[in-house]
C-alpha positions as CSV (number, residue, x, y, z in Angstrom):
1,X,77.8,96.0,-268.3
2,X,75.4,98.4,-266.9
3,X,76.3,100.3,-264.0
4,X,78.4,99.5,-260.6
5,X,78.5,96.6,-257.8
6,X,76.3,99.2,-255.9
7,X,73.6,96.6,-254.5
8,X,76.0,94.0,-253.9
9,X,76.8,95.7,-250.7
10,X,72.9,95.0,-249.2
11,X,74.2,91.2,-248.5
12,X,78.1,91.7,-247.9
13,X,77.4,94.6,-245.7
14,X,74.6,92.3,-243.5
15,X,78.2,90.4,-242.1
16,X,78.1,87.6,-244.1
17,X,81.1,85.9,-244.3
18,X,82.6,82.4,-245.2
19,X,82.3,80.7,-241.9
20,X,78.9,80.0,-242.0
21,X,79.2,78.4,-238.8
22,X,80.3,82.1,-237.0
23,X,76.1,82.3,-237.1
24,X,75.7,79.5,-234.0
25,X,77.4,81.5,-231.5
26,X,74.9,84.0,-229.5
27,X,73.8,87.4,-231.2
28,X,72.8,90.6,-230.0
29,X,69.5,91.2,-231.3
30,X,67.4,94.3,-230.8
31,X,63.8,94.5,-230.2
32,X,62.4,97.4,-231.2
33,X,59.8,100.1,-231.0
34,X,58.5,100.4,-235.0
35,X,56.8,103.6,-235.9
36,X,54.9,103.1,-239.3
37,X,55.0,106.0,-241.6
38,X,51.9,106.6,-243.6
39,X,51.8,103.6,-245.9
40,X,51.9,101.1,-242.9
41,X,54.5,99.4,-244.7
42,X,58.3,100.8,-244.1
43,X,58.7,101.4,-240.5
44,X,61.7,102.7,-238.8
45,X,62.6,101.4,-235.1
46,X,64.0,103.0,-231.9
47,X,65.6,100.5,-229.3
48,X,63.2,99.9,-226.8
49,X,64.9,96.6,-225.3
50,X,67.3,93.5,-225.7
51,X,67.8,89.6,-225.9
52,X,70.0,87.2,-226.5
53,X,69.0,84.6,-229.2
54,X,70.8,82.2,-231.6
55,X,69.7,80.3,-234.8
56,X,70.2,77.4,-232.1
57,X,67.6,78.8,-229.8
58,X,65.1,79.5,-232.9
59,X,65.8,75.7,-234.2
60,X,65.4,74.1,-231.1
61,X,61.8,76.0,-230.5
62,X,60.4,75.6,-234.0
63,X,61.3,71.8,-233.8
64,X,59.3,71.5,-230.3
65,X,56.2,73.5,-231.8
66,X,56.2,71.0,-234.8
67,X,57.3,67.2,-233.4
68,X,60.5,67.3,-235.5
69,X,64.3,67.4,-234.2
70,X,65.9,69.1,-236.9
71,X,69.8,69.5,-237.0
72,X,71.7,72.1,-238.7
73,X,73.6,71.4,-241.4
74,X,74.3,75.1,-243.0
75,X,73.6,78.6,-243.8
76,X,73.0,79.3,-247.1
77,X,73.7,82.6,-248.9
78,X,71.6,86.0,-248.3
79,X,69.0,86.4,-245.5
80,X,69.5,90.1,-244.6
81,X,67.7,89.7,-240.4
82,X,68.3,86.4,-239.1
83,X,69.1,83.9,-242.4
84,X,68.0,81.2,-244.1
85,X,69.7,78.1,-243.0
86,X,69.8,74.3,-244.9
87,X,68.5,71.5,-241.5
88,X,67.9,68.4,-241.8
89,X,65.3,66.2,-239.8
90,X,65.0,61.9,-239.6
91,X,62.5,61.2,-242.1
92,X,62.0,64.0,-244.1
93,X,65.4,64.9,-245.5
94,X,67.1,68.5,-245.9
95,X,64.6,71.7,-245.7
96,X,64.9,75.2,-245.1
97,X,64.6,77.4,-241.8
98,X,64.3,80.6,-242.4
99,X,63.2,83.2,-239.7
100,X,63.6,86.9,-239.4
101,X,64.2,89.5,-236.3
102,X,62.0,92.0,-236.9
103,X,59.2,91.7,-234.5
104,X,57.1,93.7,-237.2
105,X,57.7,91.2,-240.3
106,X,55.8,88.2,-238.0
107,X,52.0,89.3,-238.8
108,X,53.4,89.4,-242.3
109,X,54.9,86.3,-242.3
110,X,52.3,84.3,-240.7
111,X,49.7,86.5,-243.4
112,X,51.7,84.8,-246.6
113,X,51.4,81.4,-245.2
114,X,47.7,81.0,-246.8
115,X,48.9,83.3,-249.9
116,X,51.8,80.8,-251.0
117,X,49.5,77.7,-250.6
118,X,46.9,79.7,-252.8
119,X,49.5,81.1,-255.7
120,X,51.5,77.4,-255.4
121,X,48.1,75.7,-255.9
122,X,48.1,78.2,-259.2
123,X,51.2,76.7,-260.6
124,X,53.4,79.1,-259.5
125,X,57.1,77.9,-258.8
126,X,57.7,78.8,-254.9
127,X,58.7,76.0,-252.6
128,X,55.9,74.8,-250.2
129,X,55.9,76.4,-246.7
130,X,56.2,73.2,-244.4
131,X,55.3,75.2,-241.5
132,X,55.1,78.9,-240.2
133,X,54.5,80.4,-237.1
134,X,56.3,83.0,-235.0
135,X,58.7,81.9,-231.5
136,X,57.8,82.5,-228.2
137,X,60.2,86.1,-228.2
138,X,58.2,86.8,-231.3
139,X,60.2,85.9,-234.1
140,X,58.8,84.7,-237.3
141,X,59.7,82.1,-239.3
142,X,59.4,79.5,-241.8
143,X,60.3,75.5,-242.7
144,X,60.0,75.1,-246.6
145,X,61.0,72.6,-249.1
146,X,64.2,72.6,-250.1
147,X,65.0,73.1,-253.7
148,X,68.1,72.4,-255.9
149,X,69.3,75.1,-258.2
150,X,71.2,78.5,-258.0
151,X,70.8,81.9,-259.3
152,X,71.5,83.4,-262.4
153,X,75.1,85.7,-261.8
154,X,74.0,88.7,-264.2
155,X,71.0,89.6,-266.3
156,X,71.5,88.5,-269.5
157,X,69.3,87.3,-272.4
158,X,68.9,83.9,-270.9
159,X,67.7,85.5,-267.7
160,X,65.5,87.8,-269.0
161,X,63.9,85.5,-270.8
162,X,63.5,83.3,-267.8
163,X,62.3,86.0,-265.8
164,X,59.5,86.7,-268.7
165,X,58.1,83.2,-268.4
166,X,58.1,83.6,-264.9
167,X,56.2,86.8,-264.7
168,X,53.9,85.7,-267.3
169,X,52.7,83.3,-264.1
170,X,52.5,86.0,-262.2
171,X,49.6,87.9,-264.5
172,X,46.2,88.1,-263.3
173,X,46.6,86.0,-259.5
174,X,45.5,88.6,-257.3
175,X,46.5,86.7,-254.5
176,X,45.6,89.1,-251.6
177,X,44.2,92.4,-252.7
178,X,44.6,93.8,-249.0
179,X,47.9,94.2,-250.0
180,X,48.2,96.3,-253.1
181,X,52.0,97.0,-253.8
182,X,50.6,99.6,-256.5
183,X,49.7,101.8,-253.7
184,X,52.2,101.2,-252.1
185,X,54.4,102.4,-254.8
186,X,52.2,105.2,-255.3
187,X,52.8,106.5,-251.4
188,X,56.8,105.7,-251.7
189,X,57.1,107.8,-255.1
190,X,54.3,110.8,-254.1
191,X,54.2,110.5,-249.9
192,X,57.0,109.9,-247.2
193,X,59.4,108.0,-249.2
194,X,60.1,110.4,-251.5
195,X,60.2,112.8,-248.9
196,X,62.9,110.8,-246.5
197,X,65.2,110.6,-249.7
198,X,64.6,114.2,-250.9
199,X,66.1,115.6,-247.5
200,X,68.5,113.0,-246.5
201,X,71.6,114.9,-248.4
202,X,72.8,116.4,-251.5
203,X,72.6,112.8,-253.0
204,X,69.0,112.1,-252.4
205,X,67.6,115.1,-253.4
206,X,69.5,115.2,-256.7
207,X,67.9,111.9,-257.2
208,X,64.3,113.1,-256.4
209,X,64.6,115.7,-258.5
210,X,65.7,113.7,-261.7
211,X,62.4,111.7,-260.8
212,X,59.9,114.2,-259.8
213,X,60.2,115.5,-263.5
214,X,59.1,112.1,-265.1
215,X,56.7,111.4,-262.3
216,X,55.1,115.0,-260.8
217,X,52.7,114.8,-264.1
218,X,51.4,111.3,-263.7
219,X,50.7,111.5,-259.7
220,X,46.9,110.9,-260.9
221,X,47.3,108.1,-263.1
222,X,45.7,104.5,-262.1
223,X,47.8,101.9,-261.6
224,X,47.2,98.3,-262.4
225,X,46.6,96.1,-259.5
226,X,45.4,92.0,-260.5
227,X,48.6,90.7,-260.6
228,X,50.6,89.0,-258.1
229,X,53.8,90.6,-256.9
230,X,56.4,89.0,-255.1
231,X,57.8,91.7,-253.6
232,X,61.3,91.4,-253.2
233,X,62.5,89.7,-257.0
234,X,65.9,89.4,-258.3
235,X,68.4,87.0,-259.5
236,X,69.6,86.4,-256.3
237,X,65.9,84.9,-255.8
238,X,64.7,82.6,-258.5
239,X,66.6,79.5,-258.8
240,X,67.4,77.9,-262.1
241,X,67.9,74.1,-262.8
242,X,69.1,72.6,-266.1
243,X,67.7,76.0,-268.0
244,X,64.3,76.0,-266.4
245,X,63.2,78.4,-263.3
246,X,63.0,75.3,-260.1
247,X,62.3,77.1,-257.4
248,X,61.0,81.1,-256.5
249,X,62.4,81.9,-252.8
250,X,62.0,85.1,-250.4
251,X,58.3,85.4,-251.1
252,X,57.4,86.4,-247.7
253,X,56.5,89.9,-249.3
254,X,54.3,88.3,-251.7
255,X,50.6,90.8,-252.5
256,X,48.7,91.7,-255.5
257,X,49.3,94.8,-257.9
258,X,51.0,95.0,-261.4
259,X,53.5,92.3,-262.2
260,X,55.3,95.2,-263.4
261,X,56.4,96.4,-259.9
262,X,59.0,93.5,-259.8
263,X,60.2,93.5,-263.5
264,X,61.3,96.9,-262.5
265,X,63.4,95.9,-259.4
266,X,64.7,93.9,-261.6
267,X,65.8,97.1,-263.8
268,X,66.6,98.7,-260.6
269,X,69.2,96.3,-259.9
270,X,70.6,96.0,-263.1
271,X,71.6,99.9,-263.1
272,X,73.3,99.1,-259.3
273,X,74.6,96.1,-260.3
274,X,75.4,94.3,-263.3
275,X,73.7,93.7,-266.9
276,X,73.7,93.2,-270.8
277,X,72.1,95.7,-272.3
278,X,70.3,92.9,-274.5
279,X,68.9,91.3,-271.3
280,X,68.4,94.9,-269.6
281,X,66.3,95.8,-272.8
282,X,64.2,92.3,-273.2
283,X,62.8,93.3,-269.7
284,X,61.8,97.1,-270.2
285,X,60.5,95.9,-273.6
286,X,58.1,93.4,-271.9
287,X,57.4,96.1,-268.9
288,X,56.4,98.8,-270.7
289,X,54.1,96.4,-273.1
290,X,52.2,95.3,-269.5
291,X,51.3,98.5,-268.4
292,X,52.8,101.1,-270.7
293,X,56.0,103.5,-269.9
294,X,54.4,106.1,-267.5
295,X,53.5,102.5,-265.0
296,X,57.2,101.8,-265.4
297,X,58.5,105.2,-264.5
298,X,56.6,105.0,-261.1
299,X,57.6,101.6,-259.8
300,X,61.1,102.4,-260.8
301,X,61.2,104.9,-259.2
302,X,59.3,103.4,-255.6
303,X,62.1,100.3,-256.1
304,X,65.2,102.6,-256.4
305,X,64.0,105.0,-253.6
306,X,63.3,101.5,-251.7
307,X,66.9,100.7,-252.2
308,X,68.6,104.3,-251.5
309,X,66.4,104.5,-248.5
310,X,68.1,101.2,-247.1
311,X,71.1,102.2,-248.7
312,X,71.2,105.6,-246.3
313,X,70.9,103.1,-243.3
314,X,72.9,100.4,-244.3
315,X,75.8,101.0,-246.7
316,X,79.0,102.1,-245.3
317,X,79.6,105.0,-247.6
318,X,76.2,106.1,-248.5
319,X,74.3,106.2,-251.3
320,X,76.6,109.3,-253.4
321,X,78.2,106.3,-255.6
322,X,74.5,105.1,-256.7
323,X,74.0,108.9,-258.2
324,X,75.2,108.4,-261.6
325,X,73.3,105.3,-262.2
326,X,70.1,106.4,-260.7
327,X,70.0,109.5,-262.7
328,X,71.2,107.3,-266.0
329,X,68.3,105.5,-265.2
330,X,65.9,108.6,-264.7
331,X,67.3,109.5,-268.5
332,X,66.6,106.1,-270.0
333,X,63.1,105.9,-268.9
């Protein structure tokens, strides 16, 4: 196994728990002031005011908007700001809310809606968005097809190699240039997120530094942007069926760049979390065969300062136990 349980903590630490029904009562949510940092893509978010909402408030407006009484059957695992819940509506059988409460992820969210039809219409795998839109207190969310299957639990050979055919489907779509997730990773690595990591402690600045070696020389090299990149790939969201891939979910990210970008969150998470060095390997292989190794050493590093970044906001202890793994992977690359 490669690493610790490290990334585990982004869904545990979001209050999940077993009663999935404990998400019906009322919740607290924050509306909030977001101040963009210069890649107009992370933002950070100062308390400016407060409502009360539930997923029954959300259900009940998104089945007015569309004709359709859906009832709530369940939650279903992950869905970090608001959840993804299983409905049901007369006719048309169990599908998928999801919805988010960040304000800033509705222009987003109502942006992918064209970009999923395209990429599905392309053969890629994602369930069909049955409608989007965003509520009347600004929430955006989703209705999509529901799909049977469940995630690979660790990345072995048999999920690498799934994850290879997948990203294969990935090369060359280009589905909205406007949103390049190369430079993206190019602002996160070289810009402000490097920075926000480098003096948030001890623990992010040892980390910059064990990257700023392998990436400082290639700040002016081009990176690849005609792929399609989903944005936010791991096991936890590709769905497999009887040893095939049946469904991709949590595209609401979804832009062009290099294919590459999400084969190495996928190494990212395997140094936080769990791997077999056989499946770890498969995927760098196939990365660095895309784009070459100096392409890999910068989105690896934009995905793990991604994750420590969140980490410094989210995980109860901070990011010091992801040190070792980060700078292991720092020394592999």
């Amino acid at each position: 196994m490669v690493g610790g349980a490290i990334e585990r903590r982004r869904s545990s630490e979001a209050g999940e728990t077993s009663d999935t029904r404990q998400f019906l009562v009322r919740r607290f949510v924050k509306l909030t002031h977001l101040t963009s940092v210069k890649t107009g893509w992370r933002t950070s978010s100062v308390v400016s005011s407060f409502l009360w909402v539930s997923v029954d408030e959300v259900l009940e407006w998104v089945g007015e908007q569309h004709g359709v009484s859906y009832v709530l059957v369940d939650r279903l695992a992950g869905g970090f700001q608001g959840g993804a819940y299983l409905v049901e509506a007369p006719d048309r059988g169990r599908v998928v809310l999801k919805w988010s409460q960040s304000l800033a992820w509705a222009k987003q969210v109502v942006r992918a809606e064209a970009i999923v039809r395209a990429v599905r219409e392309r053969g890629y795998p994602t369930p069909a968005w049955l409608a989007a839109g965003v509520t009347d207190q600004g929430f955006p969310y989703q209705v999509q097809e529901f799909v049977s299957g469940s995630p690979l639990p660790v990345l072995d050979e048999q999920a690498a190699d799934l994850l290879i055919e997948l990203i294969d489907r990935q090369a060359g779509l280009n589905p909205d240039p406007g949103r390049n997730w190369s430079e993206y990773a190019r602002g996160v690595v070289f810009g402000d997120g490097r920075e926000s990591l480098r003096t948030s402690g001890e623990a992010g600045s040892t980390v910059v530094d064990a990257f700023d070696r392998l990436c400082r020389p290639l700040a002016d090299l081009e990176l690849p942007a005609d792929d399609m990149v989903h944005g936010d790939l791991s096991l936890d969201n590709f769905l497999v069926l009887d040893g095939q891939v049946s469904g991709v979910v949590d595209i609401e990210a979804i832009g062009s760049g290099s294919r590459v970008f999400d084969l190495a969150a996928v190494i990212r998470s395997a140094y936080l979390g769990d791997a077999e060095a056989r499946g770890l390997d498969r995927i760098r292989q196939v990365a660095e065969s895309i784009a070459g190794p100096d392409v890999l050493r910068i989105f690896a590093a934009a995905t793990l300062y991604d994750i420590l970044i969140f980490g410094l906001e989210r995980w109860e202890h901070g990011i010091d136990a992801a040190v070792p793994a980060a700078l292991q992977l720092a020394a592999d690359l």
